[in-house]
C-alpha positions as CSV (number, residue, x, y, z in Angstrom):
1,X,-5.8,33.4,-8.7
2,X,-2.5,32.1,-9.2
3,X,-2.3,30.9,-5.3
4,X,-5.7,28.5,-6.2
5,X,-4.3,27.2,-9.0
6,X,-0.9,26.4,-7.0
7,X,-2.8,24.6,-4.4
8,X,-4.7,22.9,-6.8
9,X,-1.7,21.5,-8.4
10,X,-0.6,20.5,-4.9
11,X,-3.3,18.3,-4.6
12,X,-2.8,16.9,-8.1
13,X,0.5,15.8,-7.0
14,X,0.0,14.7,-3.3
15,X,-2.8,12.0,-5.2
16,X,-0.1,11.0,-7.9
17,X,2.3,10.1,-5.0
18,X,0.1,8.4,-2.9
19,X,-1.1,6.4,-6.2
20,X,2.7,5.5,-7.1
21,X,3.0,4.2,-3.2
22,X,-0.8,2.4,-3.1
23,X,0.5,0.3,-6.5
24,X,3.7,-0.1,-5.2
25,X,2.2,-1.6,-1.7
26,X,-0.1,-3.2,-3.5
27,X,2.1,-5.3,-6.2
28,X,4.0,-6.6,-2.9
29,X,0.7,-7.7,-1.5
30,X,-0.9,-9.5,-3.7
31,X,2.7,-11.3,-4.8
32,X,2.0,-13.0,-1.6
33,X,-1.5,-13.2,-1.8
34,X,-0.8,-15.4,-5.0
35,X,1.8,-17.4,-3.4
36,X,-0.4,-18.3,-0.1
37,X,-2.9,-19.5,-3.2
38,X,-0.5,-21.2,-5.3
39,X,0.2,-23.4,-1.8
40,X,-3.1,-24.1,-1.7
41,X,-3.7,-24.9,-4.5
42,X,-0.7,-27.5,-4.6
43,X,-0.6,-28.8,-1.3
44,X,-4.4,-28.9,-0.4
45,X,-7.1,-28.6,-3.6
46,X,-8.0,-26.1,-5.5
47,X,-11.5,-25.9,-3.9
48,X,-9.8,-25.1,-0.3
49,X,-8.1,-22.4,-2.5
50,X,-11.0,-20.8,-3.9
51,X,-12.7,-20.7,-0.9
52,X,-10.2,-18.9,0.9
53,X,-10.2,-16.7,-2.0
54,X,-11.8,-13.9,0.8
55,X,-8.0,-13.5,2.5
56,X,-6.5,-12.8,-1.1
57,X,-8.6,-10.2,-1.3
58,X,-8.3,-8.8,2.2
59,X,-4.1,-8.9,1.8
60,X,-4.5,-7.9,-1.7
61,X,-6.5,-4.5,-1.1
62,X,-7.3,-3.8,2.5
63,X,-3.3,-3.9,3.9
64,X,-2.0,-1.0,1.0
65,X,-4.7,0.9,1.0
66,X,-4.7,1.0,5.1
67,X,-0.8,1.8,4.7
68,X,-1.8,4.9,2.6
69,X,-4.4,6.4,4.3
70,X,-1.9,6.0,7.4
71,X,0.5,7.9,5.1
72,X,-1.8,10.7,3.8
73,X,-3.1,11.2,7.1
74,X,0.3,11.3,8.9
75,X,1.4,13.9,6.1
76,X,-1.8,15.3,5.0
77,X,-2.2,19.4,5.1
78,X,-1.4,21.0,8.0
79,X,-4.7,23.1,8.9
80,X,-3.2,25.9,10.5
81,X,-0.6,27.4,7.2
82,X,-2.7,25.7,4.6
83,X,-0.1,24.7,2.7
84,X,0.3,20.6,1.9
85,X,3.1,18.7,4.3
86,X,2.7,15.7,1.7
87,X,6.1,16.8,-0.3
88,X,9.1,14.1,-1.0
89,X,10.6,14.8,2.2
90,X,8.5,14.9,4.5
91,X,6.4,12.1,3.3
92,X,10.0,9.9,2.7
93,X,10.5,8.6,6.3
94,X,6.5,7.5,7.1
95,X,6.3,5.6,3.6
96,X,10.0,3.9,3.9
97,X,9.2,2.5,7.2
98,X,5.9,1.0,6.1
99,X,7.4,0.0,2.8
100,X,10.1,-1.8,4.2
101,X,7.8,-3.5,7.4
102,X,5.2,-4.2,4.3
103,X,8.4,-6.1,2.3
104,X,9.4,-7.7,5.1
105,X,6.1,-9.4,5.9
106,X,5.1,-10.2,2.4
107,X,8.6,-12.1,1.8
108,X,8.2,-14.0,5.5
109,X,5.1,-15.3,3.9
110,X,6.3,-16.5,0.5
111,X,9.4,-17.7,2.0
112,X,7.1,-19.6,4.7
113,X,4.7,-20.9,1.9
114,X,6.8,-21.7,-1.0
115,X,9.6,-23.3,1.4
């Protein structure tokens, strides 16, 4: 029926958002996971770096995908109209705040390790 279809193309587009916003967080993370390994690298040796290859990682993947699930959840379907919450507006406020907080962090840390 034409009321599946529409919620199927709901969910199409809640995944294509939160996949712009998880590659989005996730450039910013691992900008400064490379910079934290660069100074490693350069200031220490690049054996300390490899071995501390384990927090790259972590920064890299575990922060933006954490910061989307808090997203998704926070604007995920409301159970009692069944219809999707996760639309442009509503999901604008949530993902600008973690955004910016993200952007914030990621630049302390390249400005504290490339400084």
């Amino acid at each position: 029926s034409i009321q599946s279809c529409r919620h199927k193309f709901i969910i199409v587009l809640d995944c294509l958002f939160l996949g712009t916003i998880l590659i989005a967080l996730t450039t910013r993370t691992w900008a400064s996971s490379l910079s934290i390994a660069l100074m490693l690298t350069m200031c220490y040796s690049h054996e300390l770096a490899r071995r501390y290859s384990w927090i790259y990682h972590s920064c890299g993947w575990i922060l933006p995908i954490s910061i989307s699930s808090i997203i998704y959840f926070y604007s995920s379907v409301d159970r009692t109209r069944s219809i999707s919450t996760l639309t442009s507006d509503k999901f604008g406020k949530i993902q600008i705040i973690l955004s910016i907080v993200l952007l914030f962090i990621c630049i302390l840390i390249n400005y504290i390790v490339l400084y």
